[in-house]
N, C-alpha and C positions, 0 to 999 in steps of 0.2 A: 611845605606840605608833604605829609610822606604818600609815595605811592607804590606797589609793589607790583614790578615788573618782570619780566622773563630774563634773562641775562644775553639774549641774542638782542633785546630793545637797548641795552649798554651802553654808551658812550666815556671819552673822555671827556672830563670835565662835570659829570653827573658826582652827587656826593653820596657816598652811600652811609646808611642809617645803619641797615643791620645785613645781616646774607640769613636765608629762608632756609636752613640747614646746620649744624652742628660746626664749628669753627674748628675741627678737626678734619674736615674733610677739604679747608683749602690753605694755602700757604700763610696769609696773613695774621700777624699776631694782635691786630687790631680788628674790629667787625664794622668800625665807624670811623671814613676815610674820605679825604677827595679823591676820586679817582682821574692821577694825573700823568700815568703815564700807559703807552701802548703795551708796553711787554704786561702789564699789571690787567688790563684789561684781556689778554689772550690767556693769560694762567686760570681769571675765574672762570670763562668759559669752557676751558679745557678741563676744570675738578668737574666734581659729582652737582657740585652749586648749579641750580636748575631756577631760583628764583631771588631777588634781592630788593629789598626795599631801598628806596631813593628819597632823600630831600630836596627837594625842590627848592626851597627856599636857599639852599646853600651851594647847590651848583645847578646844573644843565637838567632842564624840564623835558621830559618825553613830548616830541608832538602831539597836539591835539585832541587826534584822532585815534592814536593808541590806547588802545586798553589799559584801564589802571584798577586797582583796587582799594577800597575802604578799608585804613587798619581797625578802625572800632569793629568795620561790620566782621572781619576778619578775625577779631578776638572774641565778639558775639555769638558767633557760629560756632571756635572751639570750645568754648563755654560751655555753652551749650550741650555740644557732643560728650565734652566728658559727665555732665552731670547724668544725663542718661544712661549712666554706668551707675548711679546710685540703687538704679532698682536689684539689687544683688549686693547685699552687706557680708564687708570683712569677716572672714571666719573669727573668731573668737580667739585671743591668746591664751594659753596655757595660765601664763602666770603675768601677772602688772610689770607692766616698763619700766617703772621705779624699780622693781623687786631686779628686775634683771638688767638695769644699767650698768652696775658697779661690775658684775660678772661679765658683761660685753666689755667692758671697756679693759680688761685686761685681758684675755682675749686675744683683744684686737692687737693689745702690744706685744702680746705673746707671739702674733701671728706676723706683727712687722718684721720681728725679726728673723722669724724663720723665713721671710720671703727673701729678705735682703742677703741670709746667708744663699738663700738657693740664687738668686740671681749670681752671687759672687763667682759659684761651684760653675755656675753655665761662662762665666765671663774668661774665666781659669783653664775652660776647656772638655769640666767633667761632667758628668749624666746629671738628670735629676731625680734625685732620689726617691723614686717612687712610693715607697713606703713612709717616709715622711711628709711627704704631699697627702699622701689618704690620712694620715693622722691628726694633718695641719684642718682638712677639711671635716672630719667627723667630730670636732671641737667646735670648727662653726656650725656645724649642721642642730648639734645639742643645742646651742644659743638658740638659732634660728626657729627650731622646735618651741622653744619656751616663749618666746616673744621676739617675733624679726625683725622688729623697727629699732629695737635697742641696737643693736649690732649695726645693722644699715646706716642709720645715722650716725652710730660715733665713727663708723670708718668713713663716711663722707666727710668728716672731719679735716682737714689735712693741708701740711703745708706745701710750696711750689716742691719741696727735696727730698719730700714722703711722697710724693704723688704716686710714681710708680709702684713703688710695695705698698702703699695702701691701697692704691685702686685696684688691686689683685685681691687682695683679702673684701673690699668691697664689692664687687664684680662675682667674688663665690659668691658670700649672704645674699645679695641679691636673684644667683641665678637657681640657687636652694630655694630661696624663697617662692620663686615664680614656677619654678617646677612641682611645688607644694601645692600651689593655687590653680595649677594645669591637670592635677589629679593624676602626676607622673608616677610609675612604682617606684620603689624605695631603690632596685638597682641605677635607673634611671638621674634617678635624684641627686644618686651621690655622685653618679657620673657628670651631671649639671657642675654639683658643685666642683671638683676636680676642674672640669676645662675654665669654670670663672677664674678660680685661683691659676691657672699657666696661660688663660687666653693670650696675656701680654709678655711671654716668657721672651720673643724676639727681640723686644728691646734691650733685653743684656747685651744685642750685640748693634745696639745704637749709639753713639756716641754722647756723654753727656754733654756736651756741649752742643748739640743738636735737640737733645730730651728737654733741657732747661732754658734754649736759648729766649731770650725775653722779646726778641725783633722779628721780623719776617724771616721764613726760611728764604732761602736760597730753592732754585730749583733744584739742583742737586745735592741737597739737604734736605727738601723735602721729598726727594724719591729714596732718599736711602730712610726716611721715618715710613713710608708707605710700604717699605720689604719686610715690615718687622713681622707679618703673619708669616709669609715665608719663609723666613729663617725661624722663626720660632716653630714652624710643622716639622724643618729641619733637625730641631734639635731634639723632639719629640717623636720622632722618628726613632732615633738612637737608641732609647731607652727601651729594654724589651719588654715585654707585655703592655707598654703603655696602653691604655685606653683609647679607642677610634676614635669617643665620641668627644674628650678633650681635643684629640688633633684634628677633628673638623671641625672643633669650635674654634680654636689655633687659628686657623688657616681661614678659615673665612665671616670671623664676628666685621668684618668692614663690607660686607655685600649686601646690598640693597635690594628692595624688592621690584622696583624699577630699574634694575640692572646697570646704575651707575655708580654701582661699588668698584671695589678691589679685593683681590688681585685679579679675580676670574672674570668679572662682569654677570655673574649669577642673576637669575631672575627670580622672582616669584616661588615657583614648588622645586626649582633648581637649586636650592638652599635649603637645609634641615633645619625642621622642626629646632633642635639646640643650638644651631647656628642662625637663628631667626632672634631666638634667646638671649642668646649671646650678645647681639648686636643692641639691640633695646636696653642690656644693663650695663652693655661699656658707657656709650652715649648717656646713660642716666646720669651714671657717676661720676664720668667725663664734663661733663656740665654744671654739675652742682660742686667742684671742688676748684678750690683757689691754682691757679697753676702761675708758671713764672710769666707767660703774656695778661695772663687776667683772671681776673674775681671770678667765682663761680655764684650758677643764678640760683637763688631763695628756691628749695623744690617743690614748690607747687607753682613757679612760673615755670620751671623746669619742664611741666609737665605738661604744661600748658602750649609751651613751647615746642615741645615733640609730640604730641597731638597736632599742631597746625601740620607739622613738617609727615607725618604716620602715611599718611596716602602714597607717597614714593620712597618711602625709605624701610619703616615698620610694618610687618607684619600685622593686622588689624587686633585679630583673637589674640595676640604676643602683647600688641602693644594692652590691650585693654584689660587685660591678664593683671599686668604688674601697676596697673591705675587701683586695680583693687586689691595688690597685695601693699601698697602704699599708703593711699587713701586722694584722693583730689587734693587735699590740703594733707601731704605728708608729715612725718613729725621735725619741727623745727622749721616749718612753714611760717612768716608774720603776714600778718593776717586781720585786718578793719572790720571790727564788727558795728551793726547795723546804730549804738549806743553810742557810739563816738569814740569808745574804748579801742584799743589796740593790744592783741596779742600773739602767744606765739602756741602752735598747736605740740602737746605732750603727749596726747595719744589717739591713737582714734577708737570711734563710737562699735561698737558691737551692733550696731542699729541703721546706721548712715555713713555712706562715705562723704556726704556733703555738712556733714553734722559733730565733727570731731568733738575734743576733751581742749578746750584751750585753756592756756594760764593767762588773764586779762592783766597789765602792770601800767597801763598808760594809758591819759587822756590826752586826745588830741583838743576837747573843748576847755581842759585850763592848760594844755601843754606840758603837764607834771606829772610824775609819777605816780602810781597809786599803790596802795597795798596791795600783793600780790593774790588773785581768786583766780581757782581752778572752775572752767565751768562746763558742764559735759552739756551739747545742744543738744543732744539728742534724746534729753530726757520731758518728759512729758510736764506741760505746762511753760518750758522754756520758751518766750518770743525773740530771743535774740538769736541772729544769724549772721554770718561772716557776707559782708558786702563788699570785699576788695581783697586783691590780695598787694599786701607791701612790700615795695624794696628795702631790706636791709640796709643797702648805701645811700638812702637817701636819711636813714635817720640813723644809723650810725649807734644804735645802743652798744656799749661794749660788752655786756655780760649775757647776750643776748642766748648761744650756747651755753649758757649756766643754769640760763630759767628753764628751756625744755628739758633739759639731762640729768638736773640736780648735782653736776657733778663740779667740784670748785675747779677753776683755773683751765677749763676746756676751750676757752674760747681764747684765754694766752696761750696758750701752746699753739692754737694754728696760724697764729700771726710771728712768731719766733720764724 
């Protein structure tokens, strides 16, 4: 039976199901463990991990009388919360996803590489080139103007030895996006985007064999992964005229609203506005992308997911901000509707964030594929509704990134 306890109720020999918090903020590279030994038990307590679900059935049962919680009632409630965010529909894109996927998606390559050269330039010892950083982000900012889930999604894209220069190029479009959706001005904006693209510039000076490593860190491997804001403020420092508002996105997208971040331990209004930002779209994209310890989660459980966790971590207006520049069910979300059908969401509704554009291709009532139908809920007369959201690894579609993106061969490339 799973029950979700406090991490001071712990024991050895409890098994743990998942941790109540982003898998970046503790050392293990696994989320579902026996936990069997003491040093292992003193690490979680000592991270930012404030809560963890337990299996009972698989190891040591909390006493009795301890507080436990319901996981149903516990996904019922964030459900709940986020759909209460429907009553405020996505601004309207400029131009259709389709029209602007083919443009994002190069882009996006265009922008890998420019990252991977500027991590090099930082690795090598030299500045970062500020003027091609502004150029690298005013290219996504264009995308992100015309339609922002096209870009969003192809850079969540990504495999364990892209991670890092993707998730820079993803971490802008997303922090573009949500400063769009904040009614930020346009200086502001670009400065958002700027600090997504170098939020993670410190890791040039991480070692890859610590960035990629597939096992547990080490403690002293995982405190030289927790110095990377600091040495990246460091090296953004160097650079003259840099931008403030990049280097205290730098320096503190790991701090929490309940003050058990890093490096500073910031609380609450002790944290800006962009560094509140900051932290919601690393964690977004940090979660939803395949990394060398594990599979990233379907984003709309992603979301689901940082919602239960938003009370100590996120910012509330931040976190609910980018629920509606995404949508509940994001694009390339699969997703159970009420018909028995299964699909995967291509855009969202102009109308409803709980009401997206899905492309339907599968019956779960003959188990077969079906002809592929686009079906927008949110148009009138429509009775059907998305009743579940699906794990991708449990059904295992290969072309799965083919159907939201239209685009051939996206879904092999992230598996290479």
């Amino acid at each position: 039976m799973l029950k979700r306890i406090h991490v001071d109720q712990l024991l050895v020999g409890m098994y743990i199901a998942e941790f109540c918090g982003s898998w970046m903020e503790h050392p293990f590279f696994r989320a579902n463990f026996l936990l069997a030994k003491t040093n292992d038990l003193e690490k979680i307590r000592s991270s930012s991990i404030r809560e963890v679900w337990i299996d009972s059935s698989r190891g040591l049962d909390v006493p009795a009388s301890a507080p436990t919680v319901d996981p149903k009632q516990v996904e019922s409630e964030v459900d709940a919360r986020l759909k209460k965010l429907d009553a405020v529909a996505p601004v309207a894109a400029r131009v259709s996803i389709e029209r602007e996927m083919q443009r994002a998606a190069q882009i996006v390559d265009q922008a890998k590489q420019a990252v991977i050269a500027m991590f090099h330039e930082v690795r090598m010892g030299n500045v970062v080139d500020a003027a091609g950083a502004h150029g690298l982000v005013e290219d996504i900012a264009e995308s992100v103007a015309r339609n922002p889930a096209a870009l969003i999604s192809i850079a969540r894209i990504k495999t364990a030895d892209d991670y890092t220069y993707l998730h820079s190029v993803a971490v802008c479009a997303l922090m573009i996006a949500l400063a769009r959706q904040l009614g930020l001005e346009q200086a502001r904006i670009s400065s958002a985007g700027l600090a997504g693209l170098l939020h993670d510039l410190g890791k040039a000076a991480v070692p890859a064999s610590i960035l990629n490593k597939p096992g547990s860190l080490t403690d002293a491997e995982f405190a030289v992964m927790r110095a990377h804001p600091s040495k990246g403020y460091d090296m953004l420092r160097r650079v003259d005229g840099m931008d403030g508002i990049a280097m205290d996105v730098c320096l503190h997208h790991h701090e929490k609203i309940d003050g058990s971040g890093y490096p500073k331990g910031l609380k609450a209004d002790e944290i800006s506005l962009l560094a509140k930002m900051g932290a919601v779209c690393d964690v977004y994209d940090a979660i939803t992308s395949n990394r060398a310890y594990r599979n990233g989660w379907d984003p709309a459980e992603a979301l689901r997911k940082m919602a239960e966790w938003a009370p100590g971590h996120f910012d509330a207006l931040v976190f609910q901000a980018l629920v509606k520049c995404l949508g509940i069910y994001p694009v390339g979300s699969l997703v159970a509707l009420k018909s028995g059908r299964i699909g995967v969401v291509v855009e969202q509704s102009e109308k409803s964030l709980t009401k997206p554009k899905v492309k339907l291709f599968f019956s779960t009532r003959s188990g077969l594929r079906i002809p592929a139908e686009i079906l927008d809920l949110s148009q009138p007369g429509i009775t059907e509704l998305i009743v579940a959201r699906e794990d991708p690894a449990k059904w295992r579609f290969p072309d799965l990134h083919e159907l939201w993106s239209g685009i051939e061969g996206l879904g092999r490339q992230a598996k290479r």
